[in-house]
C-alpha positions as CSV (number, residue, x, y, z in Angstrom):
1,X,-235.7,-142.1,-131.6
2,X,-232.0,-141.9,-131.9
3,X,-231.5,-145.5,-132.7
4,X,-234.4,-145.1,-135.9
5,X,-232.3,-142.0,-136.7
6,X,-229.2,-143.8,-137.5
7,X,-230.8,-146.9,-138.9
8,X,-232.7,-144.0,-141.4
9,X,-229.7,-142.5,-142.5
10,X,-228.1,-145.7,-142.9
11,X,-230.5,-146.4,-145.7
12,X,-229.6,-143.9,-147.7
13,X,-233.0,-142.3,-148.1
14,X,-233.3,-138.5,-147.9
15,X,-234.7,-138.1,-143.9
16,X,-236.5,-135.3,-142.4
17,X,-235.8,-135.1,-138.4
18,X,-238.1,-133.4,-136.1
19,X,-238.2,-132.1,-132.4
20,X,-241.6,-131.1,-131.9
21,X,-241.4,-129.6,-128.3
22,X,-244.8,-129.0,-126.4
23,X,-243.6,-127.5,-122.4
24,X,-240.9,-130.0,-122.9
25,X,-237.9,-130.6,-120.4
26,X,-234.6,-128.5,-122.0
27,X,-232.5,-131.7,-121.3
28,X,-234.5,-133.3,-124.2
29,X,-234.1,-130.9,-126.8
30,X,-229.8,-130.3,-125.4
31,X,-229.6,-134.1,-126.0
32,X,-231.6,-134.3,-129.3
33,X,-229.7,-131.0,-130.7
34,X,-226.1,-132.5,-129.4
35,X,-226.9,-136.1,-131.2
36,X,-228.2,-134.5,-134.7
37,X,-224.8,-132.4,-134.6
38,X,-222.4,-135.7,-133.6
39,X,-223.7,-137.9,-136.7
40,X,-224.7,-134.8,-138.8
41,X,-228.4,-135.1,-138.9
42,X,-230.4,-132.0,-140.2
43,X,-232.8,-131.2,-137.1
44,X,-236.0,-129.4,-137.5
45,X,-237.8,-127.9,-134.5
46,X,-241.3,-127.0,-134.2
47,X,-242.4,-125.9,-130.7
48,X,-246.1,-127.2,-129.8
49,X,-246.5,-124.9,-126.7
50,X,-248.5,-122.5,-127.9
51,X,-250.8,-124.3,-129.9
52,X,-251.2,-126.8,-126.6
53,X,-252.0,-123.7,-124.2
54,X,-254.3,-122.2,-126.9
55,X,-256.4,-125.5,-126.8
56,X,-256.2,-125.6,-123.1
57,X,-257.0,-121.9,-123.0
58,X,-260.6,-122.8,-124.3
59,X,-261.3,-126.0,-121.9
60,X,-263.8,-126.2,-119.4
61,X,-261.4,-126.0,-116.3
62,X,-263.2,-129.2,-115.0
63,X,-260.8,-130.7,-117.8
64,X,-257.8,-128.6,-117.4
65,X,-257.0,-130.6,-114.1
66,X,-256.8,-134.2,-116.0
67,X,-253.3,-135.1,-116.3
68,X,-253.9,-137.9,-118.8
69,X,-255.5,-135.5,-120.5
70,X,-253.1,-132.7,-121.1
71,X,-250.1,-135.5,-121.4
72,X,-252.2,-136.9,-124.3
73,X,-252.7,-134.2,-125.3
74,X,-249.1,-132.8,-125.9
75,X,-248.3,-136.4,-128.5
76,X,-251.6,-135.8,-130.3
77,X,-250.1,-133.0,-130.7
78,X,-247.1,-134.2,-132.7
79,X,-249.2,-136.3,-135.0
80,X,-250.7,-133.2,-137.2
81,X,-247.2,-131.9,-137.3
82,X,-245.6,-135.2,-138.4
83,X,-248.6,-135.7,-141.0
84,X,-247.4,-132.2,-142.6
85,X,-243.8,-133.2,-142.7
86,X,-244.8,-136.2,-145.0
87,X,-247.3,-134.6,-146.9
88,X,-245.0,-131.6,-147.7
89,X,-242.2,-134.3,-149.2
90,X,-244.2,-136.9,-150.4
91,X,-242.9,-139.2,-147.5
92,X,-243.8,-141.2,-144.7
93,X,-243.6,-140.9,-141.1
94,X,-241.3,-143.7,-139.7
95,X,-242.6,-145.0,-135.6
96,X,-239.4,-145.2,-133.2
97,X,-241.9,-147.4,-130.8
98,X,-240.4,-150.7,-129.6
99,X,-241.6,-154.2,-128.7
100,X,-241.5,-154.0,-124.9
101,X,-243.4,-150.6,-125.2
102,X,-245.9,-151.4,-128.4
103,X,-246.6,-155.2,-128.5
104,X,-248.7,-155.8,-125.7
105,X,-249.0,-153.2,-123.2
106,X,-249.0,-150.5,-126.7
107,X,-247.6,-147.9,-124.0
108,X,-248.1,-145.3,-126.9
109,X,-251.6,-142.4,-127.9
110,X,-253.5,-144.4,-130.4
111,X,-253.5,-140.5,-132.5
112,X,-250.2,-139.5,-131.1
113,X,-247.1,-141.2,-131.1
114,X,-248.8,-144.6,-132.5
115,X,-250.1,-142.4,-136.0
116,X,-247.1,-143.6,-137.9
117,X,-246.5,-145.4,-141.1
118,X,-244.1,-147.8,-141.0
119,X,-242.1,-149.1,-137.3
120,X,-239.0,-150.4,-137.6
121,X,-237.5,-151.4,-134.4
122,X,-241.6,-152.7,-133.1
123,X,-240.2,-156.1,-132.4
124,X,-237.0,-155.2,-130.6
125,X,-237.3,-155.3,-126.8
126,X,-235.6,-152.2,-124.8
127,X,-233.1,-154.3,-124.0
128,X,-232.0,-155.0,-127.5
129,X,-232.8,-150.9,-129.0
130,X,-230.0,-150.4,-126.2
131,X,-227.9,-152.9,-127.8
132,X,-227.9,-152.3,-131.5
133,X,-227.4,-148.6,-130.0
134,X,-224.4,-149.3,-128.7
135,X,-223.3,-151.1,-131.5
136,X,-224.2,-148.7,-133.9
137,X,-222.8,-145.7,-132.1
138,X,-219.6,-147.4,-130.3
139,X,-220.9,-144.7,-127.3
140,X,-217.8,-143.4,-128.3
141,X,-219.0,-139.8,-127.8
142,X,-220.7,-137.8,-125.3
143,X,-224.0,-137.2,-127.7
144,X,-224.5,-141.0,-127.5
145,X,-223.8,-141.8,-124.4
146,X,-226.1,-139.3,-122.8
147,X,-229.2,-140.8,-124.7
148,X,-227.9,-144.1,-123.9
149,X,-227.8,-143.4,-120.1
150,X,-230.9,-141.1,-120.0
151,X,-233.7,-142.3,-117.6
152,X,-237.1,-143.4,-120.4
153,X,-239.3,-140.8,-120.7
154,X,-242.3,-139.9,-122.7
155,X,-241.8,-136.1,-121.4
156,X,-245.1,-135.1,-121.6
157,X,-245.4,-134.0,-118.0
158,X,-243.9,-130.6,-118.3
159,X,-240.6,-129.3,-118.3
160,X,-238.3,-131.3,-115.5
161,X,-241.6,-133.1,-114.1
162,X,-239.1,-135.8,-113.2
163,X,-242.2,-138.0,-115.4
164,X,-240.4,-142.1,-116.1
165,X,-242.2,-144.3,-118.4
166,X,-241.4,-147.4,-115.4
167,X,-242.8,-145.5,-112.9
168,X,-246.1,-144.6,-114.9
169,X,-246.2,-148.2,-115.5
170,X,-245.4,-149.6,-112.4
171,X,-243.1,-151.7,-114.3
172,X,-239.8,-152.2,-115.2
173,X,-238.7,-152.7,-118.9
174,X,-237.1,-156.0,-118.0
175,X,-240.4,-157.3,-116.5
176,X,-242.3,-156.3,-119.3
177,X,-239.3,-158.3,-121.0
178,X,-239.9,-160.8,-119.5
179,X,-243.7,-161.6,-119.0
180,X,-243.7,-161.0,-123.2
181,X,-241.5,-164.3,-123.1
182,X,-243.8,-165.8,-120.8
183,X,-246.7,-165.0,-123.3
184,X,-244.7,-166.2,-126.1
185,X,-245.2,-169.7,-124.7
186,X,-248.6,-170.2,-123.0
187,X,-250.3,-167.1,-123.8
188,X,-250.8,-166.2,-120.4
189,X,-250.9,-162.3,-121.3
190,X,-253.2,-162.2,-124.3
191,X,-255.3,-165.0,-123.4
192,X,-258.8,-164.0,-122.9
193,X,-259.1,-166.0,-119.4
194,X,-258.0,-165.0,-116.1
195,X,-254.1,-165.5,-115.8
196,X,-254.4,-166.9,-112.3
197,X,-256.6,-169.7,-114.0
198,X,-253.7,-170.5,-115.9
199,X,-251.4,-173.6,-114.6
200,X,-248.5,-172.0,-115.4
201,X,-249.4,-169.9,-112.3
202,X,-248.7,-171.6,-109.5
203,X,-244.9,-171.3,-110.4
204,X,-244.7,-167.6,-110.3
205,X,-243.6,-165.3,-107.3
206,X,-245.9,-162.9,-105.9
207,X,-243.7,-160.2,-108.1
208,X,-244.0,-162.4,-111.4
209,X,-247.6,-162.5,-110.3
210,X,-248.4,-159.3,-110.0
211,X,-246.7,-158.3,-113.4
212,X,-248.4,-160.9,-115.3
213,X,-251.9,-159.6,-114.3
214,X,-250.8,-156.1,-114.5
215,X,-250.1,-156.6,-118.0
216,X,-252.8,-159.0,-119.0
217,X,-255.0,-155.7,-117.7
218,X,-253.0,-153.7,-119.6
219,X,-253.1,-155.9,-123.1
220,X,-256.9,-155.9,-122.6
221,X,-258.2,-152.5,-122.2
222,X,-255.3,-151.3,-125.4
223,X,-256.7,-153.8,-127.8
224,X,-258.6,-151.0,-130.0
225,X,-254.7,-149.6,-130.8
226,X,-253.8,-152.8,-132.2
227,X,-253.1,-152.5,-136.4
228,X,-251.9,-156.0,-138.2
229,X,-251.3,-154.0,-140.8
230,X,-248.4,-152.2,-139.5
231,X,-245.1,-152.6,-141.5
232,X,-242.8,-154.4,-138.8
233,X,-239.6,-155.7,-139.4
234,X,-239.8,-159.0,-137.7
235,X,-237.1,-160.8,-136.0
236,X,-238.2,-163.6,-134.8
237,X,-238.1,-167.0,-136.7
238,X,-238.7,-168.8,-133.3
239,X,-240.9,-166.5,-130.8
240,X,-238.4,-164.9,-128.4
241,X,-235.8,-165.8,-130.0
242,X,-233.3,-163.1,-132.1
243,X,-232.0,-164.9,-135.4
């Protein structure tokens, strides 16, 4: 989010920024509100917390126990807010997702944090948003440095859940990184047969193994979240390759 923030006001064109809260951790917002003040970004906040316990106030409590639920939940959440930002200033609502998080495993809610417009860093691996972030910023300053050293996290687990986007994965962002790479060259992840069927196989470790069919699971079942249509800004002349 902080790296789409600066590439935004690099542009030129008039930005709204939102923190849109909902039982968040405090470290989130004391990072956000630190970084909007250190490069002089206007920061709105809208806290979701009553209108999530509102909802859940109505639920069945069958339902109320689902965590995927209520995590869900709290980034559909942001989507109706977003949608009003845009709508009030003619604009559009601008994805901070990246390429190890939305390409294949699209580790995002289809009506949440994926209802966005146009997504500008989509084919940038977490390894490069940390990289043109450091470039960008110098991490010359406390603001930066803290949101480059803070641990990934959706933060949708309640306030200091200790919640990591690797360990909800059961992956790590360079193995993720990595099998994409893989993919890029025999298609072992998106292909529609099993990857163990694949003779690229027999040359992975038990680790590599296990990742592979983790995320050939993964690609699989989040298929229905896939849009062509999504303004990217592509990369890539030769797949896995930065120009």
């Amino acid at each position: 989010s902080a790296l789409v923030a600066l590439l935004c006001q690099k542009t030129k064109i008039p930005t709204i920024y939102v923190n849109l809260p909902c039982h968040s951790s405090s470290c989130a917002w004391d990072r956000a509100n630190a970084f909007a003040q250190e490069y002089k970004l206007h920061l709105d906040w809208v806290d979701l917390s009553n209108m999530h316990d509102i909802f859940m106030g109505q639920m069945n409590p069958e339902y109320t126990q689902k965590t995927n639920a209520i995590n869900g939940l709290r980034s559909c959440l942001r989507a109706p807010a977003l949608s009003f930002f845009a709508l009030a200033t003619n604009g559009i609502i601008v994805g901070t997702g990246n390429r190890s998080e939305d390409n294949l495993i699209r580790y995002f809610q289809k009506f949440g944090d994926g209802c966005v417009d146009i997504c500008p860093i989509a084919d940038l691996f977490k390894n490069e948003v940390y990289e043109l972030f450091a470039h960008i910023t110098g991490l010359t300053n406390k603001a930066a440095s803290d949101i480059y050293y803070a641990t990934p996290t959706a933060d949708l687990a309640g306030a200091e859940s200790g919640q990591t986007d690797e360990a909800e994965l059961g992956l790590n962002y360079d193995e993720i990184e990595w099998a994409d790479r893989q993919n890029m060259r025999t298609n072992i992840v998106t292909d529609t047969e099993d990857p163990v069927k694949k003779i690229a196989w027999q040359a992975y470790t038990s680790r590599q193994r296990q990742v592979i069919a983790k995320m050939h699971s993964l690609e699989k079942i989040s298929r229905h979240k896939y849009n062509p249509n999504l303004p990217v800004c592509e990369i890539r002349e030769t797949p896995g390759l930065v120009i």
